[in-house]
N, C-alpha and C positions, 0 to 999 in steps of 0.2 A: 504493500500500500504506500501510494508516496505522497510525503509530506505536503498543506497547501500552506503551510506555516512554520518556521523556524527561527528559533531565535539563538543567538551565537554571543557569548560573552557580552550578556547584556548587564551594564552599566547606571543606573540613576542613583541623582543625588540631588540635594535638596541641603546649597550650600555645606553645614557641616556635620548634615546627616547624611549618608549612605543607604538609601533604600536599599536599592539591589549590588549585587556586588559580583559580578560577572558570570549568570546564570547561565545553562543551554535546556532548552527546550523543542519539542519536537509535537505537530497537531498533525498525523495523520488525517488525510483526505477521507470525510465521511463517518468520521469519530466523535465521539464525547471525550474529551481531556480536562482535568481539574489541577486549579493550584489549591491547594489547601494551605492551612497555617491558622496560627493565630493573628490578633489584631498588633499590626507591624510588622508585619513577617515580610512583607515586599508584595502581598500579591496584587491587591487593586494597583500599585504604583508600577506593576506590570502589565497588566493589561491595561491600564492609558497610556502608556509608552506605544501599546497596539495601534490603538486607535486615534493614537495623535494630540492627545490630549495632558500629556506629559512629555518632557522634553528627556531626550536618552542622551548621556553623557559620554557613553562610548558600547562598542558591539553594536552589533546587525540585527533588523527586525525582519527577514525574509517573505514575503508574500507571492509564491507564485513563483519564486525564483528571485523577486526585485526584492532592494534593497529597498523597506519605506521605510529606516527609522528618520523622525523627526521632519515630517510631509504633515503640510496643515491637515487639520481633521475632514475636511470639506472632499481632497483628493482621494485619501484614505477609502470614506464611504465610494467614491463614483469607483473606487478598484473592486468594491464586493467586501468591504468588512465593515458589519455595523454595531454599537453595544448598546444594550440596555442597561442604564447608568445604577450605580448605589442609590436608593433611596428614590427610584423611580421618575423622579422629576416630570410628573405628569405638570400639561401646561394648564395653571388654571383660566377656569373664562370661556374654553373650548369645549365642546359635546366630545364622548367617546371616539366618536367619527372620523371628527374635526383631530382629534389626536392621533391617530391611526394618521389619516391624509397627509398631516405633518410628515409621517417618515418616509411619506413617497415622495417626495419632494425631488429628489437626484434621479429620476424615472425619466429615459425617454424612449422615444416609439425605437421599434428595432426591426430588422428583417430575419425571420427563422426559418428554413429550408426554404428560402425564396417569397417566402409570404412578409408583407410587411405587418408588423402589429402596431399600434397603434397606442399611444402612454395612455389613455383611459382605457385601452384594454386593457393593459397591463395590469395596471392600478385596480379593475374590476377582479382580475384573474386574486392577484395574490390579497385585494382585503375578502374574498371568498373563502380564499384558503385559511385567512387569520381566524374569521370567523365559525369554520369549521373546527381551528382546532381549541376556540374560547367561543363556546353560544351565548355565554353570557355577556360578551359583550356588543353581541348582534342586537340579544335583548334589550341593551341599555344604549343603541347607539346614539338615541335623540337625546341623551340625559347629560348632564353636566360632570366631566369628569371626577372634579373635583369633589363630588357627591360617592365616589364608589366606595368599597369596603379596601382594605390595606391588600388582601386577596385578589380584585378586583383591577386595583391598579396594578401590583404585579403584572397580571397579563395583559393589562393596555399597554407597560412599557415594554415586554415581550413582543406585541404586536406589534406597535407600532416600529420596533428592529427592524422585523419581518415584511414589514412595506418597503422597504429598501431592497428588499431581493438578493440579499447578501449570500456570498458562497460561504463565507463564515462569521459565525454569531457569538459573540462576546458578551456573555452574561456576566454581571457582580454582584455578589452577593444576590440571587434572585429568594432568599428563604428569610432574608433579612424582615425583623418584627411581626413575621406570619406565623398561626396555629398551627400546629404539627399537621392537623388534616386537608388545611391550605396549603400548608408546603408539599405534603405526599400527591395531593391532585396536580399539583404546579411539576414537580418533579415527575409526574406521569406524561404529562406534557411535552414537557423538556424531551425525553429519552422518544416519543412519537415524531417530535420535530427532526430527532438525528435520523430516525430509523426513514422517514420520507426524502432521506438523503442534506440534508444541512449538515455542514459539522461545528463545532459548538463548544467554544473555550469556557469555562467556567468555573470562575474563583468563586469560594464559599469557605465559613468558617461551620458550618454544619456536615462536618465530614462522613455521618454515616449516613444520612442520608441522602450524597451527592455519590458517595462510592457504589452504591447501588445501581446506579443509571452508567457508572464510565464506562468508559475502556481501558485507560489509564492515568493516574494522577501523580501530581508531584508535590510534595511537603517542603514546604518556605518555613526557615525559622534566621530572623534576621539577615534577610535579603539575602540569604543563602537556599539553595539544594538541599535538605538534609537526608530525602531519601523519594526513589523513586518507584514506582511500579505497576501492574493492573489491579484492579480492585479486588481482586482475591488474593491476592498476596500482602498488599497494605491490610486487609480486615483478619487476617491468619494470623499477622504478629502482634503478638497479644501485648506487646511490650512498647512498641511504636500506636499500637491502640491507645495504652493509658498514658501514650506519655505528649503526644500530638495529635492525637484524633477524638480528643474529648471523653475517654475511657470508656 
């Protein structure tokens, strides 16, 4: 399976702190990948280094073969990578809709075995698809975003990634302040979205229930590696269970 992401002694800092400190990572094409850690371990300040949103101090963020580290955020999305940010950032003032629409924004018409499509195709094609894989927010789309449950918007800022049509999807934190049976349905989701072919980076400090859904993960403990592997080898050592995966 070959790589659509790599990252190569990757470097950030933040004056005279050292988030990261010259990590290697690897996002097989069509996979679920996680960083795990605790809070500071380097991982959100790795995946905005992804997405452009963080400036990278030294090493490669590979996409596809190209080099994007440090490519404003704007070119990043029009390559095919888009994230759903910490803490959702739903817009308020906007209907459901109206925020979803938001992420098609870098959409345009294209030509596919010769047929030309058209960006309201498009646009109709993948908020169909969004809405298939969240009916609740078909249900709510007239409604004020900022009206939905903490659940709710979750998968508005899921969705609305997913209007970008991204070949890979950078979730943070997606379990952040949700009920365990919010997150089990959201995590049901998640691993549907890889299996329909997306593949799908995803830092989380709720480690067993993201190891469930991977392929394989890697353990950040102060901007470092500290250990890597598939999710049945990380949940087999009982000793890296209690001591970085929340016991």
């Amino acid at each position: 399976m070959n790589n659509i992401l790599e990252i190569k002694n990757l470097e950030i800092d933040y004056g005279i702190v050292k988030a990261v400190k010259g990590i290697n990572i690897e996002v097989p094409r069509g996979s679920i990948v996680a960083l795990l850690g605790a809070n500071g371990a380097g991982k959100t300040s790795t995946i905005r280094s992804i997405s452009g949103m963080t400036k990278v101090k030294a090493g490669e963020i590979l996409f596809n073969g190209e080099n994007i580290a440090n490519l404003p955020p704007y070119k990043i999305v029009q390559k095919g990578i888009m994230q759903s940010p910490e803490g959702r950032l739903i817009l308020q003032g906007l209907t459901v809709e109206e925020n979803l629409l938001v992420g098609a924004y870098s959409i345009k018409s294209c030509v596919i075995d010769g047929e030309k499509i058209s960006r309201n195709q498009r646009i109709k094609k993948t908020l169909r698809e969004v809405y298939n894989y969240f009916p609740i927010l078909e249900k709510r789309k007239k409604q004020q975003a900022a009206t939905l449950s903490g659940g709710e918007q979750q998968m508005l800022a899921i969705g609305r990634a997913l209007m970008a049509e991204p070949e890979i999807l950078l979730l943070d934190e997606p379990s952040l302040g949700l009920a365990p049976l919010v997150i089990k349905d959201i995590f049901s989701i998640i691993k549907k979205i890889k299996e329909d072919g997306k593949t799908i980076l995803i830092v989380e400090q709720n480690a067993r229930q993201t190891l469930k859904i991977v392929d394989y993960a890697y353990v950040l403990e102060v901007g470092k590696i500290k250990t890597s592997g598939t999710a049945s080898d990380l949940l087999s050592n009982d000793e890296l269970v209690n001591a970085y995966l929340g016991g």
